[in-house]
C-alpha positions in Angstrom: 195.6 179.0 63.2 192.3 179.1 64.9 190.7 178.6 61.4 191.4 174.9 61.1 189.9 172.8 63.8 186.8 174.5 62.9 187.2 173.7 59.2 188.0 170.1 60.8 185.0 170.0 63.2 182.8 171.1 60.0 184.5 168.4 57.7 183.9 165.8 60.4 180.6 166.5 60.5 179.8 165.9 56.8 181.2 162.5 56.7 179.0 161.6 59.6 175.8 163.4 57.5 177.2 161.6 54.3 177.5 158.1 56.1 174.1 157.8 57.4 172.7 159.0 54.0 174.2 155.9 52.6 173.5 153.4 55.1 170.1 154.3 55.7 168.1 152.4 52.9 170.2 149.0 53.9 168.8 149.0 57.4 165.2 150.3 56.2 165.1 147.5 53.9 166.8 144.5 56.4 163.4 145.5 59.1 160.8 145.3 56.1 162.3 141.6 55.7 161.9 140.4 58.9 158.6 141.5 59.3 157.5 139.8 56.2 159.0 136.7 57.3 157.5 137.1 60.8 154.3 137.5 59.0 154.8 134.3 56.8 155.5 132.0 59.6 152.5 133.4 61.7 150.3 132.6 58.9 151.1 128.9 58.1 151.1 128.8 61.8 147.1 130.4 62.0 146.5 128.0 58.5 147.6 124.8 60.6 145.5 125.4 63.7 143.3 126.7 61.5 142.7 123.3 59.8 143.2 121.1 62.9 140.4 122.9 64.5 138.4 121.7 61.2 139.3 118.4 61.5 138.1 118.7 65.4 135.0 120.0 64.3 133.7 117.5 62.3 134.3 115.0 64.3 132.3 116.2 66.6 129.6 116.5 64.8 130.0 113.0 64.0 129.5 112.5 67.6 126.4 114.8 67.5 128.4 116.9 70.4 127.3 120.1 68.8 128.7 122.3 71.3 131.9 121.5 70.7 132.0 121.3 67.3 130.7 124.7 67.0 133.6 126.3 68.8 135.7 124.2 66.9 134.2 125.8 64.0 134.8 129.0 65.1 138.1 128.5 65.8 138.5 126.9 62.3 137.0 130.2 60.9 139.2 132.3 62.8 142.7 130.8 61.9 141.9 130.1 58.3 141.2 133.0 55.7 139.2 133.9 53.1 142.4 133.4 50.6 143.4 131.2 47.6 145.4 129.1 49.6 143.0 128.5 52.2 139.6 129.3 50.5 137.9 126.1 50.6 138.6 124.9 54.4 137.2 128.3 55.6 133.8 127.3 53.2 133.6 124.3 54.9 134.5 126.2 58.6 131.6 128.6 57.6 129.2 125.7 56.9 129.8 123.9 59.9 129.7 126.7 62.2 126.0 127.4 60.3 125.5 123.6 60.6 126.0 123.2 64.6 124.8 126.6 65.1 121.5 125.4 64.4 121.3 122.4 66.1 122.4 124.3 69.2 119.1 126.5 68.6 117.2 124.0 67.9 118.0 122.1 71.2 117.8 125.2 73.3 114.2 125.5 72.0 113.4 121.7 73.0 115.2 123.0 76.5 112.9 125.9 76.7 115.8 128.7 76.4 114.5 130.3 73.6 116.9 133.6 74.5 119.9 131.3 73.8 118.4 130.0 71.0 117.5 133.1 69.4 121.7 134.3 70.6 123.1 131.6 68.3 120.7 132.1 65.6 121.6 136.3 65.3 125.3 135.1 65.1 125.1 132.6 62.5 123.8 135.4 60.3 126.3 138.0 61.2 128.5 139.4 57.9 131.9 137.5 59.9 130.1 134.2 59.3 127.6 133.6 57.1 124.1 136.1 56.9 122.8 133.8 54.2 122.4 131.1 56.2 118.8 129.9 54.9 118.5 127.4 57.7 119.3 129.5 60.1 116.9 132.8 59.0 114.0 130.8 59.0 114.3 129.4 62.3 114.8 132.7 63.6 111.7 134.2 61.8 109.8 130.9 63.7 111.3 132.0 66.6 110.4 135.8 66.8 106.4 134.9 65.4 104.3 135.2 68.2 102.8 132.3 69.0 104.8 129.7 66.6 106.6 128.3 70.3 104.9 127.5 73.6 107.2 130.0 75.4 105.1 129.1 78.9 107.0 126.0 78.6 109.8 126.8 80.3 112.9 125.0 81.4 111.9 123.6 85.1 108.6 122.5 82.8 110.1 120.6 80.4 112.3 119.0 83.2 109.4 118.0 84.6 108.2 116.3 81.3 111.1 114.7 81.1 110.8 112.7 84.4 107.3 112.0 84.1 108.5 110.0 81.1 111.1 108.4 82.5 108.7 107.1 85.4 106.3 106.2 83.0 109.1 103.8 80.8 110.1 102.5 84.5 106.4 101.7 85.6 105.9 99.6 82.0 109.0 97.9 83.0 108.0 97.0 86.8 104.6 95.7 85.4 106.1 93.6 82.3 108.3 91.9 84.9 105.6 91.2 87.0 106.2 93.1 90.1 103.3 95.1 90.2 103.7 96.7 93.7 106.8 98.6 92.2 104.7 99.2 89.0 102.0 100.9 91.4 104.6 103.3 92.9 105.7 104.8 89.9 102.9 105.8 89.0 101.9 107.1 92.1 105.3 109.8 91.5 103.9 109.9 87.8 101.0 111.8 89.3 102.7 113.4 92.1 104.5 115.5 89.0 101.0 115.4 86.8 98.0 114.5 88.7 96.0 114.4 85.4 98.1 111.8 83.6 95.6 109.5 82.1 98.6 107.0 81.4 99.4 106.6 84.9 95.8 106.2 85.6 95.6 103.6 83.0 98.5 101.6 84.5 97.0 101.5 87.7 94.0 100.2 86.7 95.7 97.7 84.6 97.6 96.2 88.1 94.3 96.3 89.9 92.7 94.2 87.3 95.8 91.5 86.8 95.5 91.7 91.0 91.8 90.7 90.8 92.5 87.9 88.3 95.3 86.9 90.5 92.6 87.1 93.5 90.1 84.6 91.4 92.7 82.3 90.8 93.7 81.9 94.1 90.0 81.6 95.0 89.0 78.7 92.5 92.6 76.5 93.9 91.8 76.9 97.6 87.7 75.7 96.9 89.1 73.2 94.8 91.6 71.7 97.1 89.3 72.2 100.0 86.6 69.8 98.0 89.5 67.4 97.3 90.1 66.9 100.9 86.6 66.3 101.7 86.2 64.3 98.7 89.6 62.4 99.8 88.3 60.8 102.5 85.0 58.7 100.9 88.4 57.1 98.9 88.7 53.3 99.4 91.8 51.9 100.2 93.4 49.9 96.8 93.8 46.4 96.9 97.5 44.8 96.8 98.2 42.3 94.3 100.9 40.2 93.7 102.5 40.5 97.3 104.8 38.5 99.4 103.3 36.6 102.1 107.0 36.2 103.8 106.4 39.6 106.3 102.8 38.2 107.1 104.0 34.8 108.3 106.7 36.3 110.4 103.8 38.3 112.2 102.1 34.9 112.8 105.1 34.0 114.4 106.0 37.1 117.1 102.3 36.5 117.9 102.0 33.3 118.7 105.2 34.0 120.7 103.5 37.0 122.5 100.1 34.5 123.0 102.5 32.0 124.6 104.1 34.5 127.1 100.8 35.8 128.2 99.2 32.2 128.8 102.2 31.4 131.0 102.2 34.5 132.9 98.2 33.6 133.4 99.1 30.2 134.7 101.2 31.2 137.2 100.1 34.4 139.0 98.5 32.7 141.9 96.1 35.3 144.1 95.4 33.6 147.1 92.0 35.2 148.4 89.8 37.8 146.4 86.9 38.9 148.5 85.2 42.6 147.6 82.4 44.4 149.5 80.3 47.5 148.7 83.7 47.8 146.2 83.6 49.9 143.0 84.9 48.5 139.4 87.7 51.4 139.8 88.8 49.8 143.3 88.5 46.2 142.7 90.8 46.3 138.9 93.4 48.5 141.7 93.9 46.1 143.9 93.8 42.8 141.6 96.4 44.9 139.3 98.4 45.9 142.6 98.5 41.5 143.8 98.9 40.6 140.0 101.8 42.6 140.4 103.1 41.6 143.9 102.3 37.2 142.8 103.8 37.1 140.1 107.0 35.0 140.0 108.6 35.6 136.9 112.0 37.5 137.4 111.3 40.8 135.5 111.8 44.6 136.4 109.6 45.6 138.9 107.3 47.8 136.3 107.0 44.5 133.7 105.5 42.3 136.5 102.1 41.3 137.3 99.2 42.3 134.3 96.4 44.9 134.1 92.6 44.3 135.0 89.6 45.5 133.7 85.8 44.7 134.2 84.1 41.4 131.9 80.8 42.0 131.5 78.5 40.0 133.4 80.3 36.4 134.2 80.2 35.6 130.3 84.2 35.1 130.6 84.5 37.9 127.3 88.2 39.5 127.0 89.4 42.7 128.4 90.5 45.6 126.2 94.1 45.6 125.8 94.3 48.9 126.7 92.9 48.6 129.8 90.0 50.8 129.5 87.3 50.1 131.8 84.5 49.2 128.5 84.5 45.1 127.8 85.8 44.0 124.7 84.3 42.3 122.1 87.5 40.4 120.6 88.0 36.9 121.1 92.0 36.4 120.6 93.8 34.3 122.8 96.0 37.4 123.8 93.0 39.0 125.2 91.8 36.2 127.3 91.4 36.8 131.3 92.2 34.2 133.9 91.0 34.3 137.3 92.5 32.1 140.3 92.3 32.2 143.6 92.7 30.1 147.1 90.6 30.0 150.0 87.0 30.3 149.3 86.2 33.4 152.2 88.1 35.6 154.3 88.6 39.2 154.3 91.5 41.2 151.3 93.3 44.2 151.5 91.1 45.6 149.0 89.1 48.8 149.6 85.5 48.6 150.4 82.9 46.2 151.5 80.1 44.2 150.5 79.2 40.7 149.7 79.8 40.4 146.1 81.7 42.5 143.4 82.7 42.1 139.8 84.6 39.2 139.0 88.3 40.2 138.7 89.8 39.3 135.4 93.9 39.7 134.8 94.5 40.5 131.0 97.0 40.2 129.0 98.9 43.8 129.0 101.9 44.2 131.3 101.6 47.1 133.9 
């Protein structure tokens, strides 16, 4: 009886042996197909970014962004294999990471990194890319001969350079647009950077010489309009021709008005005694000016009454100035004549001073 469960226990145990015998290669071969399809979609996955990188690549290169393109480029040679399928994009990954390689080393040499330059080289050449990269070898062999490269021209160095052209291009500008004090200045930091720069020298003494032309310029206009003045005034007044004569007679006519005026206020401004003694000119033209003023009896303002005196010489009877200036006048128009009335033959005048005799007192025809 105690025989049977373990004849069961042993049977049992066969079927379970038997069953994974059996069912074994099924599940072996399901995991190899998934993998393989993993695989497959990783691939065209790699091939597409493979190729977009590509595409990135060379336009950037078009755009002479070198550094860009060349990580493109190593991207592109990454994702896309050495295969059938993908055979001729990863040439043309290879060649353009070769390609933009070298134009990096070639501007890190103009930059003065020549470490760099040299880093970018070496990897172009390496077996993952392409060692027979002609290009690229012979730009390394320049780089490593002694000699070949200025390698004291270092990075701040070139930078310097580079300024001292750019002030330079500004200067030539400043200069061609005529404002030379700016021109000056730049130079000046030209040779701040390089004091030996014979084309900042040059431009200087290019200003100073368009200053000095400037300078004899402005010399030969201020002697020649200096001479033109003095020359201006030995000019003769130019005849008229062809005028009206309309303004002229209406002259005639206010001064024939003015002449009739002054003749009446000489008629009747009335002094009744002039007598002077030991009297100067000064004090005997006051005080005939002070009774011209207080006889005459026209109704004007207080300052139009009365007229102003000055001396005649001798008792010829000439005119007075009509400015009342204390020189006779030589002009014989009616409006300068002088009129000299008086009543009572003797007595004694308020006038200053005395004496037997004085200058004859003359009233002219200015109003005081």
């Amino acid at each position: 009886m105690r025989t049977i469960p373990s004849l069961r226990i042993l049977l049992l145990a066969l079927l379970i042996a038997l069953s994974q015998t059996l069912f074994c290669p099924t599940a072996d071969s399901q995991t190899v197909e998934r993998i393989a399809t993993r695989e497959v979609a990783r691939r065209k996955a790699a091939l597409s970014q493979g190729e977009a990188a590509l595409v990135r690549g060379k336009e950037a290169m078009k755009q002479k962004n070198y550094t860009v393109a060349h990580e493109e480029f190593r991207v592109a040679v990454t994702y896309l294999p050495d295969a059938v399928v993908s055979g001729k994009a990863h040439d043309e990954a290879v060649d353009g990471f070769c390609e933009s390689g070298i134009k990096l080393a070639e501007q890190k040499i103009a930059d003065g990194k020549y470490n760099e330059a040299e880093f970018y080289l070496t990897e172009i050449l390496n077996d993952r890319y392409n060692p027979n990269c002609r290009p690229a070898s012979d730009l390394l062999v320049k780089l490593r001969t002694p000699g070949y490269f200025n390698r004291t021209m270092g990075p701040k160095f070139i930078a310097k350079v580079e300024d001292v052209k750019r002030l330079l291009t500004e200067a030539d500008g400043y200069y061609a647009s005529g404002r030379y004090d700016l021109a000056f200045k730049k130079y000046e930091q030209v040779l701040a950077l390089d004091p030996y720069n014979t084309a900042a020298r040059k431009g200087q003494e290019k200003i100073d010489n368009t200053k000095y032309q400037y300078g004899e310029q402005a010399y030969n206009e201020t002697r020649a309009r200096q001479l033109w003045q003095v020359e201006k005034g030995w000019e003769e007044p130019v005849r008229q021709y062809g005028q009206a004569i309309g303004p002229l007679a209406e002259s005639f006519q206010k001064d024939t008005a003015g002449t009739a005026r002054i003749n009446n206020k000489l008629n009747t401004i009335i002094i009744p005694r002039i007598e002077f003694r030991d009297a100067s000119i000064r004090e005997a033209i006051d005080f005939l000016r002070q009774q011209a003023a207080a006889n005459d009896p026209a109704p004007r303002p207080r300052g139009k009454k009365g007229c102003r005196y000055c001396p005649a010489a001798g008792s010829s009877g000439r005119p007075c100035s009509r400015t009342g200036a204390t020189s006779p006048s030589t002009s014989d128009s009616a409006a300068g004549r002088c009129s000299t009335r008086s009543r009572g033959s003797r007595g004694r005048s308020a006038a200053p001073g005395r004496g037997r005799t004085g200058p004859t007192g003359r009233a002219c025809n200015e109003s005081g």
